[in-house]
C-alpha positions in Angstrom: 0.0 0.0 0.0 1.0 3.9 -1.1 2.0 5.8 2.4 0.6 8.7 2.1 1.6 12.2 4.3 -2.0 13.0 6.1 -2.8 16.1 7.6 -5.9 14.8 10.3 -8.7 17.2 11.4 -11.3 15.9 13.9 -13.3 16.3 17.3 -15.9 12.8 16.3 -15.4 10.2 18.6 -14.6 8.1 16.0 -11.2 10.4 15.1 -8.9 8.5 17.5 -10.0 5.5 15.6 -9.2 6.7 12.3 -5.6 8.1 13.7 -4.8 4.9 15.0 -5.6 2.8 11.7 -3.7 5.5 9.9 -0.4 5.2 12.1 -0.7 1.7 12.2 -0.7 1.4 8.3 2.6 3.6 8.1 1.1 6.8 6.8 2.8 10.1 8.0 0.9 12.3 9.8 2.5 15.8 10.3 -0.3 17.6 12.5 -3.5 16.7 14.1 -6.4 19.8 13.9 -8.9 19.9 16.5 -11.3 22.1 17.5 -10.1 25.0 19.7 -13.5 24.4 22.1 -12.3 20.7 22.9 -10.4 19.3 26.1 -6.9 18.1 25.5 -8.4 15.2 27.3 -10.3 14.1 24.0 -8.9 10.7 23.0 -8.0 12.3 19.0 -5.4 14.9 21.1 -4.2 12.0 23.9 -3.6 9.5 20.9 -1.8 12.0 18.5 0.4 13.1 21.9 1.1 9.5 22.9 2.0 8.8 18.8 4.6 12.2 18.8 2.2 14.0 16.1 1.9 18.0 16.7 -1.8 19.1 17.7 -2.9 22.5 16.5 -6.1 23.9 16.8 -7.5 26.0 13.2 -6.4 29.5 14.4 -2.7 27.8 15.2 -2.4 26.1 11.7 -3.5 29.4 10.4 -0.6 31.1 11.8 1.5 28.6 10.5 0.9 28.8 7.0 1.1 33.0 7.2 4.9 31.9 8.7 7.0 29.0 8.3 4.3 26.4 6.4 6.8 23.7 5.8 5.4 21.6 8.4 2.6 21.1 5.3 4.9 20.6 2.5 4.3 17.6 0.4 0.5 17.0 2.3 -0.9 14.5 0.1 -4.1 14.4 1.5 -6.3 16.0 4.2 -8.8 13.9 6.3 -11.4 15.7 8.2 -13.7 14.5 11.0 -15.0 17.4 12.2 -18.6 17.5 11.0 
């Protein structure tokens, strides 16, 4: 299978779920977006912690793109579970 470079958005309880498949198939995740209203006690933000992957909330990756954006660079696919 093609390892893709996933940017993950999400604040469903099924996120964590779809993190974890996504790790465990190799895929590279450079951030994890969730929703500045959450708890950083939602298991999407414990699991991408435990796994090492930057979490950023909208306004953060915002400010990241208007600076240094290479922490998106070569993205070949965002995966939202937000709505």
């Amino acid at each position: 299978m093609k390892q893709f470079r996933v940017v993950f958005m999400g604040r469903k309880p099924g996120a964590a779920w779809a993190l974890d498949w996504l790790i465990a198939h190799g895929h590279s995740i450079p951030a994890v977006i969730v929703s500045a209203h959450g708890p950083d006690t939602e298991p999407l933000t414990l699991r991408a912690h435990a796994a090492g992957i930057p979490v950023m909330t909208d306004s953060q990756v915002y400010a990241t793109l208007a600076g240094d954006a290479s922490l998106f660079s070569g993205v070949d696919l965002v995966i939202s579970y937000l709505h």
